[in-house]
LOSEVO-918363 format. One record per residue: residue number from 1; chain; x, y, z of N, C-alpha, C in turn. Coordinates in Angstrom, 2 decimals. Layout:
     k   c       n.X       n.Y       n.Z      ca.X      ca.Y      ca.Z       c.X       c.Y       c.Z
   NUM   A         X         Y         Z         X         Y         Z         X         Y         Z
...
//
This chain:
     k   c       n.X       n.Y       n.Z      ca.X      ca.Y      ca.Z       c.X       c.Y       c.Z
     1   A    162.14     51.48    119.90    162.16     51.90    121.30    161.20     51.06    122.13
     2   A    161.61     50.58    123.34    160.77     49.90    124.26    159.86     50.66    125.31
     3   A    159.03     50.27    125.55    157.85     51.27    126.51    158.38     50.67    127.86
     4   A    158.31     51.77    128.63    158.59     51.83    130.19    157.24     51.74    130.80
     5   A    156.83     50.79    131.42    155.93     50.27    132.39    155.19     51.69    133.19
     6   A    156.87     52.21    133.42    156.26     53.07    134.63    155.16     53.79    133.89
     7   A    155.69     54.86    132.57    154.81     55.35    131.91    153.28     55.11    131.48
     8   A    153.18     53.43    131.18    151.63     53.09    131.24    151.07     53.40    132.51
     9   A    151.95     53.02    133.75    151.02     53.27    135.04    150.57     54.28    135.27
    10   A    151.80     55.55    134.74    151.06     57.28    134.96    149.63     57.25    134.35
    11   A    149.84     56.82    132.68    148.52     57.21    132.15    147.39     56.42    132.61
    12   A    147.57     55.16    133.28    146.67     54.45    133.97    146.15     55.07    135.18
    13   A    147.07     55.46    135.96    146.29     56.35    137.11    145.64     57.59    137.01
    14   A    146.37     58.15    135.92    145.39     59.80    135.39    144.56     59.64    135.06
    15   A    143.86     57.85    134.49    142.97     57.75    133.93    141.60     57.57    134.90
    16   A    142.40     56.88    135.74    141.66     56.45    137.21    141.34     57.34    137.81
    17   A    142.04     58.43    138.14    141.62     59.12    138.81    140.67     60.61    138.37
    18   A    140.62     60.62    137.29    139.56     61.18    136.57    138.27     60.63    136.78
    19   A    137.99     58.86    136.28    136.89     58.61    136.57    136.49     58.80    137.74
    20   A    137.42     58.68    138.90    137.37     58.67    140.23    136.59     60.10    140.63
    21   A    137.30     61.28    140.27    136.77     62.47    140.24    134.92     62.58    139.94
    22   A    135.04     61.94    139.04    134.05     62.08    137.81    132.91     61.47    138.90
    23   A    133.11     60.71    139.21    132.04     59.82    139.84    131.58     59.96    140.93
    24   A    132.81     60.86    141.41    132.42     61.49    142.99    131.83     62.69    142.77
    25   A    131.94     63.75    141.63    130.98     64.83    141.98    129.82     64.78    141.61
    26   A    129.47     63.80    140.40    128.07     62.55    140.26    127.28     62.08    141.32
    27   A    128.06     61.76    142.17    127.48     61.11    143.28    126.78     62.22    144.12
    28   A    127.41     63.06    144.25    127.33     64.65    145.08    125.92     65.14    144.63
    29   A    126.59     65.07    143.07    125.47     66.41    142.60    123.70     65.46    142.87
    30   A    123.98     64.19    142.81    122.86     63.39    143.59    121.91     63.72    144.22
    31   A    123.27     63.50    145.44    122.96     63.48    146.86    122.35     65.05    147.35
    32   A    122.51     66.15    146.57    122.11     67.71    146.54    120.86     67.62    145.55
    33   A    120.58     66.86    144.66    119.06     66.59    144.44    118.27     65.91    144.81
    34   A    118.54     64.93    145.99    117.63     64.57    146.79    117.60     64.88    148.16
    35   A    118.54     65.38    148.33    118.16     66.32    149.93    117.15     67.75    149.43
    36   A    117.69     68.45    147.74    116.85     69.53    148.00    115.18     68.69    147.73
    37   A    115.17     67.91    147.24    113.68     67.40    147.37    112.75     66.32    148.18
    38   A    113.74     66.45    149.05    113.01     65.47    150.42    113.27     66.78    151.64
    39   A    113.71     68.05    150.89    113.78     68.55    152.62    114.58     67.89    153.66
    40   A    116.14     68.12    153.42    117.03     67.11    154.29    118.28     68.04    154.59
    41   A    118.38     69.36    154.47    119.24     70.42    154.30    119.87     70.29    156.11
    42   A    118.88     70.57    156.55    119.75     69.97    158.48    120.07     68.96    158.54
    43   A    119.73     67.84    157.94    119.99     66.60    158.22    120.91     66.38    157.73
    44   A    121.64     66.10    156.15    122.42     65.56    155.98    123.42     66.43    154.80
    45   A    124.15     66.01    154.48    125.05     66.70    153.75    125.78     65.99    152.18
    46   A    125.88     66.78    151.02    125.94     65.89    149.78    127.04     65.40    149.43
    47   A    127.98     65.86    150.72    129.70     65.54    150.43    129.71     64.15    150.34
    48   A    130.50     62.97    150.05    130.91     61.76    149.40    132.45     62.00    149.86
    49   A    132.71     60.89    151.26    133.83     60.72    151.15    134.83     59.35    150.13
    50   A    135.96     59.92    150.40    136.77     59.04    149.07    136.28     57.42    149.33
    51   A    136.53     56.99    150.56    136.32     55.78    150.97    134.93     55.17    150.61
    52   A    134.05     56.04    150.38    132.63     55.89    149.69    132.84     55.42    148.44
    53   A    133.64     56.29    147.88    133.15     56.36    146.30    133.30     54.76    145.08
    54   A    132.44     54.68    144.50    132.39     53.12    144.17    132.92     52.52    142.91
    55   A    133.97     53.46    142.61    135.18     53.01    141.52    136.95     53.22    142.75
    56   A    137.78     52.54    142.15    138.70     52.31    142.78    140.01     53.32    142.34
    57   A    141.01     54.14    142.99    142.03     54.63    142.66    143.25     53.69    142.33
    58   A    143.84     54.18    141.43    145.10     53.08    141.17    145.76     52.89    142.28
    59   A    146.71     51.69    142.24    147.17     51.26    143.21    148.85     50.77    142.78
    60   A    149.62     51.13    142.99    150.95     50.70    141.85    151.14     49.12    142.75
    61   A    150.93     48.88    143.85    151.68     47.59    144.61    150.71     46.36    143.71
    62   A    149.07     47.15    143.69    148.57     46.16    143.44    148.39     46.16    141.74
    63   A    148.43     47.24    141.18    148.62     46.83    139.67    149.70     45.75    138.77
    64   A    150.81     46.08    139.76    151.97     45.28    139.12    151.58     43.82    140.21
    65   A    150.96     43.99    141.23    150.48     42.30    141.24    149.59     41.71    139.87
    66   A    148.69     42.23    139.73    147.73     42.27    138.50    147.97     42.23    137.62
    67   A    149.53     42.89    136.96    150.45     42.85    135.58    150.91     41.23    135.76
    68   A    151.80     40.68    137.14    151.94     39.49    137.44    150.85     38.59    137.04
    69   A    149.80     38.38    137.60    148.85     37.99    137.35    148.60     37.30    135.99
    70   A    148.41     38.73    135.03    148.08     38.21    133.66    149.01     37.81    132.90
    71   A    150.58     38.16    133.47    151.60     37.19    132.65    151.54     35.45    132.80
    72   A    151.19     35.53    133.88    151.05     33.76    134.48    149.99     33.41    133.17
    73   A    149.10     34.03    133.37    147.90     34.18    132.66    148.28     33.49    130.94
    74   A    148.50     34.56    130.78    149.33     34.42    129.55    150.14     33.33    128.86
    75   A    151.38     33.22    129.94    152.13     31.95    129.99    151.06     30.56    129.74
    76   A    150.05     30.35    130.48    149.70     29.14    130.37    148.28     29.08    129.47
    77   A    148.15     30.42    128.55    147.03     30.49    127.76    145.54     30.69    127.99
    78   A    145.84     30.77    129.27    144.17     31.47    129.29    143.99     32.91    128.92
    79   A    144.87     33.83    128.71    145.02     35.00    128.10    146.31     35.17    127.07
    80   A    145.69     36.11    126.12    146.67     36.11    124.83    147.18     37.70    124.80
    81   A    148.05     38.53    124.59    148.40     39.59    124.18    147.88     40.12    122.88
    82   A    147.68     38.81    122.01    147.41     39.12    120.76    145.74     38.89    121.03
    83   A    145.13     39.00    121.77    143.68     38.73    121.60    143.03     39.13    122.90
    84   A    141.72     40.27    122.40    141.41     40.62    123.77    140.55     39.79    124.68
    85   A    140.34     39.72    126.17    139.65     39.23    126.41    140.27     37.57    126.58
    86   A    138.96     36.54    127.34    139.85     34.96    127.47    139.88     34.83    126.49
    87   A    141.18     34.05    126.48    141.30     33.20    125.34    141.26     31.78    125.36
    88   A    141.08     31.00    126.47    141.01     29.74    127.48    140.67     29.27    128.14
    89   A    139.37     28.72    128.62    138.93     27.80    130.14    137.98     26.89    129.44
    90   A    138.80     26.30    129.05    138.45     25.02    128.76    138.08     24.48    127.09
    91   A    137.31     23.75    126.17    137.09     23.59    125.00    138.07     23.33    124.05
    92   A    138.33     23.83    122.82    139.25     23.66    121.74    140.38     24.90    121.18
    93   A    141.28     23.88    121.92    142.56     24.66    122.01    142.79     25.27    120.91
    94   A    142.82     26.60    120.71    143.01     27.48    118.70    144.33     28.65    119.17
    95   A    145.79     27.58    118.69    146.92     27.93    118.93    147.14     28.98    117.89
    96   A    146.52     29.24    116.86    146.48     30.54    116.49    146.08     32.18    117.02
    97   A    145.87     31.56    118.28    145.59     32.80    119.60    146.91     33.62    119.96
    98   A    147.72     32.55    119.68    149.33     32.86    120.44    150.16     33.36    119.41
    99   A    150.99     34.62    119.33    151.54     34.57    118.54    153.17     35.47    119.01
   100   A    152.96     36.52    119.84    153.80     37.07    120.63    154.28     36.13    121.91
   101   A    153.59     35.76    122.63    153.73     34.80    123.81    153.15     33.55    123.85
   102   A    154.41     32.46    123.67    153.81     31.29    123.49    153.47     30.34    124.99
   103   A    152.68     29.70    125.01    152.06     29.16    126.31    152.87     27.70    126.64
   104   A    153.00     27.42    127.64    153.71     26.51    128.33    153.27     25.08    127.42
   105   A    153.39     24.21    127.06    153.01     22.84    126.47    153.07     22.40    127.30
   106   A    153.39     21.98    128.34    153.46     20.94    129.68    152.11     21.68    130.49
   107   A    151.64     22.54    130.71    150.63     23.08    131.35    151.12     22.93    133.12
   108   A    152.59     23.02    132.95    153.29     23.58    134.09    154.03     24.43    134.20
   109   A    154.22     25.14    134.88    154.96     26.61    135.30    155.95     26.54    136.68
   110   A    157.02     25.57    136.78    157.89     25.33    138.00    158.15     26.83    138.67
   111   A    158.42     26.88    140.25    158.68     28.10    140.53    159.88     27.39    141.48
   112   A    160.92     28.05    141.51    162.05     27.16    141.84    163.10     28.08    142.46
   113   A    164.05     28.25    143.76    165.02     29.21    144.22    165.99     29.85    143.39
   114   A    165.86     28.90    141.84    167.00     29.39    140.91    165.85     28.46    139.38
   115   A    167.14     29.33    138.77    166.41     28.92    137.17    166.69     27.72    136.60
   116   A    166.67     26.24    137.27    166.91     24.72    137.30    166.32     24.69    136.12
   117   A    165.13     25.28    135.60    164.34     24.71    134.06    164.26     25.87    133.14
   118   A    163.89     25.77    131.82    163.97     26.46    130.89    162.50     27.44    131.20
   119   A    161.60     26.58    131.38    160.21     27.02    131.60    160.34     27.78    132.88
   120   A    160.93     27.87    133.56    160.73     28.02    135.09    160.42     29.92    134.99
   121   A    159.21     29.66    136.19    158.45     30.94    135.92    158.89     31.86    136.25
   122   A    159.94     32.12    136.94    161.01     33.96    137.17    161.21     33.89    135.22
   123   A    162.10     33.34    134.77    162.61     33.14    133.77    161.63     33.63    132.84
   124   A    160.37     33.16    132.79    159.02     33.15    131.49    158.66     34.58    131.73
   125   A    158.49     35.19    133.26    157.75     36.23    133.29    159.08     37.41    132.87
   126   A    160.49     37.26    132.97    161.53     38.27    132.63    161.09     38.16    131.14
   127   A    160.87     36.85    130.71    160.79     36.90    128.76    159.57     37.56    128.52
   128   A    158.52     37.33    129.02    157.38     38.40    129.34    157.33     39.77    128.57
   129   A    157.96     40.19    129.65    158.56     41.78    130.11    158.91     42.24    129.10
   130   A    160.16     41.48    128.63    161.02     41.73    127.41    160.26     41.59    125.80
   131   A    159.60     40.51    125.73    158.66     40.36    124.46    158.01     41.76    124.01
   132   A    156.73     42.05    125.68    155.83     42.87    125.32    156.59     44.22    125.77
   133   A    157.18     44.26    126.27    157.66     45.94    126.63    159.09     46.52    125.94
   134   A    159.57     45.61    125.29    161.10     45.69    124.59    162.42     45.21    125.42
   135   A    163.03     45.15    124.69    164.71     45.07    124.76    165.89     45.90    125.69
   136   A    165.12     46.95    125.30    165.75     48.08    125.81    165.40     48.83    126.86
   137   A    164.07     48.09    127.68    163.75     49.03    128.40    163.48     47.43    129.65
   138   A    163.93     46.46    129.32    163.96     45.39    130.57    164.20     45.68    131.43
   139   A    165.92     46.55    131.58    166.04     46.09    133.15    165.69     47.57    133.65
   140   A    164.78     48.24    133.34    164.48     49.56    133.91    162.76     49.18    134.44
   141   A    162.25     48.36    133.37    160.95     47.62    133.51    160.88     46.78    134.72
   142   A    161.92     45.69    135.14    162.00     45.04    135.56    162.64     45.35    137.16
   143   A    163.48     46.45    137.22    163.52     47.61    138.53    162.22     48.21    138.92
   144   A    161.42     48.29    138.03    160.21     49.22    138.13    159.17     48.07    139.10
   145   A    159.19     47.16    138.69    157.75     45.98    138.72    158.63     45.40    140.34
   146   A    159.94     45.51    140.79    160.44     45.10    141.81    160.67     45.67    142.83
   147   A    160.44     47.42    142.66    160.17     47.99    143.18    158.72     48.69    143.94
   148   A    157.80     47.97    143.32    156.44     47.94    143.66    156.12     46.72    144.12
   149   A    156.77     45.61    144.12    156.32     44.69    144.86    157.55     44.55    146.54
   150   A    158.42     45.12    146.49    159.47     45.60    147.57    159.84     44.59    148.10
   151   A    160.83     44.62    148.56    161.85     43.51    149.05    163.66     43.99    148.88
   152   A    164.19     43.20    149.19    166.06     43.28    148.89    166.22     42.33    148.05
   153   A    167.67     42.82    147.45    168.09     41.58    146.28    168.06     42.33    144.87
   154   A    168.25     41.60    144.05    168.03     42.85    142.39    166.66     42.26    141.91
   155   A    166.68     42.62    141.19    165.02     43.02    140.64    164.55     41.76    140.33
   156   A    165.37     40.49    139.53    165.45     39.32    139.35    164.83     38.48    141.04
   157   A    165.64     38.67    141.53    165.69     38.20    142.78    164.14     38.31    143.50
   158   A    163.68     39.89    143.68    162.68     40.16    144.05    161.54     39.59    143.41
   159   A    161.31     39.78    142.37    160.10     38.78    141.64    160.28     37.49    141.62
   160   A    161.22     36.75    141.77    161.18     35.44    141.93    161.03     34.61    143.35
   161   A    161.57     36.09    144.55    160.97     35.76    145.95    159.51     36.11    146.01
   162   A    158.75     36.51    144.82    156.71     37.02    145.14    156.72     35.88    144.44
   163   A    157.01     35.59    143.68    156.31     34.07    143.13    156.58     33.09    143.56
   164   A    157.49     33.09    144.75    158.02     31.96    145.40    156.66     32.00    146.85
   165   A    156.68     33.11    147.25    156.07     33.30    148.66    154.62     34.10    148.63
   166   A    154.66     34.87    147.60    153.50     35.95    147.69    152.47     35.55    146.63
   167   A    153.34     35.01    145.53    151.86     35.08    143.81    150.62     34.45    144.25
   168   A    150.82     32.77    144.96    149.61     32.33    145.27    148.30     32.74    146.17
   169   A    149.01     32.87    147.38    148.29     33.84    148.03    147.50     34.99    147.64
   170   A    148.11     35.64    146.51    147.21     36.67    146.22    145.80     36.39    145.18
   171   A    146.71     34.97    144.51    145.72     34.11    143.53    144.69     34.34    144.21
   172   A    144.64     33.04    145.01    143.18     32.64    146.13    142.64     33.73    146.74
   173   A    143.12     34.80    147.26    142.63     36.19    147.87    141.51     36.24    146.60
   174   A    141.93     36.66    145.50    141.64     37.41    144.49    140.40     36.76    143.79
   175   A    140.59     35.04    143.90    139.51     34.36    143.35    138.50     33.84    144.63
   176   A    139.03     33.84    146.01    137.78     33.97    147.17    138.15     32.56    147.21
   177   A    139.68     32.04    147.38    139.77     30.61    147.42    139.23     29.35    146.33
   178   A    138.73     30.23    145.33    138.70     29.15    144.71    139.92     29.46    143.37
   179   A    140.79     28.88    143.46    141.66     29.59    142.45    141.83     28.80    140.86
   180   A    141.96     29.59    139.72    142.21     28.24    139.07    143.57     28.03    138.54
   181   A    144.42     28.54    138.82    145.89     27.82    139.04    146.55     26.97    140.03
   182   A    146.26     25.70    140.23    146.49     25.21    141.37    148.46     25.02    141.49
   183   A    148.63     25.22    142.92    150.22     24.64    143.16    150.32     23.58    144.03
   184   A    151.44     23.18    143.09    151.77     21.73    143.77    153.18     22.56    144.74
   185   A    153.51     21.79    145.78    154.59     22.58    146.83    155.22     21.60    147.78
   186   A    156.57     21.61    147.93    157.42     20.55    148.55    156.79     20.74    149.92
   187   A    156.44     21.87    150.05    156.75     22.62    151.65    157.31     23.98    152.21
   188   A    157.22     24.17    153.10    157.44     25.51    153.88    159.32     26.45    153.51
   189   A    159.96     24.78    153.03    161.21     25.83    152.74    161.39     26.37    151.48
   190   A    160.59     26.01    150.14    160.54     26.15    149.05    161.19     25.61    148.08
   191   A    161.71     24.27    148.20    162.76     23.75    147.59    161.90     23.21    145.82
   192   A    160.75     23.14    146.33    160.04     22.78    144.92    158.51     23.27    144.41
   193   A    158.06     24.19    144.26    156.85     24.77    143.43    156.76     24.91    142.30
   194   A    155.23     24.21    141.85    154.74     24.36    140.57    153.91     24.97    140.23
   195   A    153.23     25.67    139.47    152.07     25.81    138.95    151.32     25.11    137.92
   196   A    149.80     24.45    137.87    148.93     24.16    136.67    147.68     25.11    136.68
   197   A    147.39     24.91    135.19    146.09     26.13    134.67    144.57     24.34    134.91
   198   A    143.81     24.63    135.55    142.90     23.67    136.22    142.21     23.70    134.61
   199   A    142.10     24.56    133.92    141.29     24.49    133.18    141.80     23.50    131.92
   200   A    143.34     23.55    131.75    143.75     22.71    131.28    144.16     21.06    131.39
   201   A    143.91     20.64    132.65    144.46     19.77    133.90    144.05     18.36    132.78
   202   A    145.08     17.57    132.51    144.75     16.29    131.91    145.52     15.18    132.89
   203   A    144.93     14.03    132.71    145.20     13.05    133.67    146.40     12.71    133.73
   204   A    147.43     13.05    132.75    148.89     12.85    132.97    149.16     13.83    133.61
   205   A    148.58     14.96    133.80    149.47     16.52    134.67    149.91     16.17    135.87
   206   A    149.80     15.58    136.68    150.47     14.81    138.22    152.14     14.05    137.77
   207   A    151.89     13.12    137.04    152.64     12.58    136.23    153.79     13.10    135.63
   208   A    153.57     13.98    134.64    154.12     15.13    134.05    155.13     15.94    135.43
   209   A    154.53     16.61    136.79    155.18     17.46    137.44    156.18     16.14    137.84
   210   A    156.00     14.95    138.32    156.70     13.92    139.33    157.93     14.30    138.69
   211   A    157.74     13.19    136.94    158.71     13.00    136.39    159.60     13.87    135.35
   212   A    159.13     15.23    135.36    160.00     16.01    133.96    160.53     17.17    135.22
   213   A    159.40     16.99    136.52    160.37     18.38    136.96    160.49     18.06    138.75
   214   A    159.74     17.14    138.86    160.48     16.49    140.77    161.80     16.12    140.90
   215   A    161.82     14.70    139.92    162.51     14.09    139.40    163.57     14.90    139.03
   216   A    163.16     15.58    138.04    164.60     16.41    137.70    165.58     17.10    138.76
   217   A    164.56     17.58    139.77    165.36     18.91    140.25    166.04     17.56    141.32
   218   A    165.31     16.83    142.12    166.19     16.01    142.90    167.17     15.52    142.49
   219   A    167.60     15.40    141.07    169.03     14.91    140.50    169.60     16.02    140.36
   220   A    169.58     17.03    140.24    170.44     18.09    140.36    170.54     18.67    141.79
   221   A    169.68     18.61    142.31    170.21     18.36    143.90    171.24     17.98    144.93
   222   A    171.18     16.33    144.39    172.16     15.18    144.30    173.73     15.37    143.49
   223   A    173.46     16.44    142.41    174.77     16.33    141.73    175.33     17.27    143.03
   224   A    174.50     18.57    143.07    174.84     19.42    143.75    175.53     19.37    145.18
   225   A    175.29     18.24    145.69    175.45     17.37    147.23    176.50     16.77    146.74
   226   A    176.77     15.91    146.04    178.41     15.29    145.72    179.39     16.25    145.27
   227   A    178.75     17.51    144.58    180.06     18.32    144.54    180.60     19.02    145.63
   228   A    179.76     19.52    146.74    180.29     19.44    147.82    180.57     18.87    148.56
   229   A    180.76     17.57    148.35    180.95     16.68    149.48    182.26     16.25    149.53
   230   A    182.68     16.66    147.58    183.61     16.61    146.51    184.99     17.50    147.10
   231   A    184.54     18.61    147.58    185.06     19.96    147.63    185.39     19.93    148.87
   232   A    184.77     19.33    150.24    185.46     19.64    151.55    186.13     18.26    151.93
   233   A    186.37     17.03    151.02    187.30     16.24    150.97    188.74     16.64    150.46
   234   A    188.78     17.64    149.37    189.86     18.10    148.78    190.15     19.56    149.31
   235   A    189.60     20.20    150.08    189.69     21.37    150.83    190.84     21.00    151.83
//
C-alpha cells in the first residue's frame, strides 16, 4: 500500500499545533510569573497572541513548497531519503548515500513546457512522488501537492507551471538571495530553464547545459517548425 501525502500533512499539523499550543501557554504561564513579581497586574496582561508565539503553525501551501524543495534537493544529491540530514555541499562524492533516489549525473535539472528530456524536472519530481510514496497512491498524491500549490490544468500540468514560474523564486526568498541552485533561463517566455546544484558546479557545467540540453531542445524545435510548415502546405 502507498502512503497518501495528505495523511503525513494531518499528522504533521497535529503535531505542530500541539507544540504550538504547548509553547503558548509556556509563554503565558511566564508572563503571569513575572507580572505577579514585578507588581504589573494593571499594567499588563499574560495573554500571548498567536502572531507572537515563536514556533510556526503548519502551512499546507507552504509545506508542499518545502516537500518541492527537498525533492529538487534530492534529485541533485544534496539530500538523500536514505540518509538523514545533508548528504552534499561539496567534498567526496559517497554514491552509496543514494539508494531509493538516484541523483542527476549531469548536475542538471532542465525545466521545460513539456517533457523534451528524460531528466527533465516535472518528470523526476512525478518519479519522486511515486518512488517514496508508492504506486498506488500517485495520482491522488500528485492531485494533493497540485492542489496546494493552485492553479488550472491537471495536476501534471500544475507542478510543472511552479517549477516553471514559482520554484525559483521561492528558492532565493527562502535562502535571502543567495541561493544554491542556480538557473540558467532563455527568458520571460519560458522556452528553456535549467537548474545546477552550485555546490556541485564543475567547469564543464555551462558546457554540459549549451550542448546536451540548448542544443537539443533547439533541434526539436526546428523539427517541430518544419512539421508545421509541412502541414499548412498540404492543408
Amino acid at each position: 500500500m502507498g502512503t497518501r501525502i495528505a495523511d503525513k500533512y494531518a499528522a504533521w499539523e497535529q503535531e505542530c499545533e500541539a507544540r504550538f499550543q504547548k509553547l503558548k501557554t509556556n509563554e503565558e504561564a511566564l508572563n503571569r510569573i513575572f507580572i505577579d513579581i514585578y507588581g504589573l497586574q494593571d499594567e499588563l496582561t499574560p495573554e500571548v497572541e498567536d502572531k507572537d508565539v515563536t514556533v510556526r503553525r503548519a502551512d499546507l501551501g507552504r509545506e508542499i513548497r518545502s516537500l518541492i524543495s527537498y525533492a529538487v534537493g534530492c534529485l541533485f544529491g544534496r539530500y538523500s531519503v536514505d540518509v538523514k540530514g545533508l548528504c552534499y555541499a561539496g567534498g567526496e562524492w559517497d554514491a552509496s548515500k543514494y539508494k531509493t533516489i538516484i541523483p542527476t549525473t549531469s548536475n542538471v535539472l532542465p525545466i521545460c513546457d513539456d517533457d523534451y528530456f528524460e531528466d527533465d524536472l516535472t518528470t523526476r519530481i512525478v518519479e519522486f512522488v511515486r518512488l517514496v510514496y508508492g504506486d498506488d497512491t500517485l495520482e491522488e498524491n500528485l492531485k494533493f501537492i497540485a492542489d496546494a500549490l493552485g492553479g488550472k490544468g491537471t495536476s501534471r500540468e500544475i507542478i510543472r507551471n511552479y517549477l516553471l514560474t514559482g520554484f525559483f523564486a521561492d528558492h532565493c526568498k527562502i535562502y535571502q538571495r543567495r541561493p544554491i541552485y542556480w538557473l540558467f533561463s532563455s527568458g520571460k517566455k519560458h522556452g528553456f530553464k535549467a537548474l545546477v546544484y552550485m555546490h556541485r558546479w564543475q567547469k564543464t557545467t555551462v558546457a554540459t547545459v549549451r550542448t546536451d540540453y540548448v542544443h537539443e531542445l533547439q533541434e526539436r524545435y526546428r523539427t517541430q517548425l518544419s512539421l508545421l510548415a509541412d502541414q499548412m502546405q498540404t492543408a
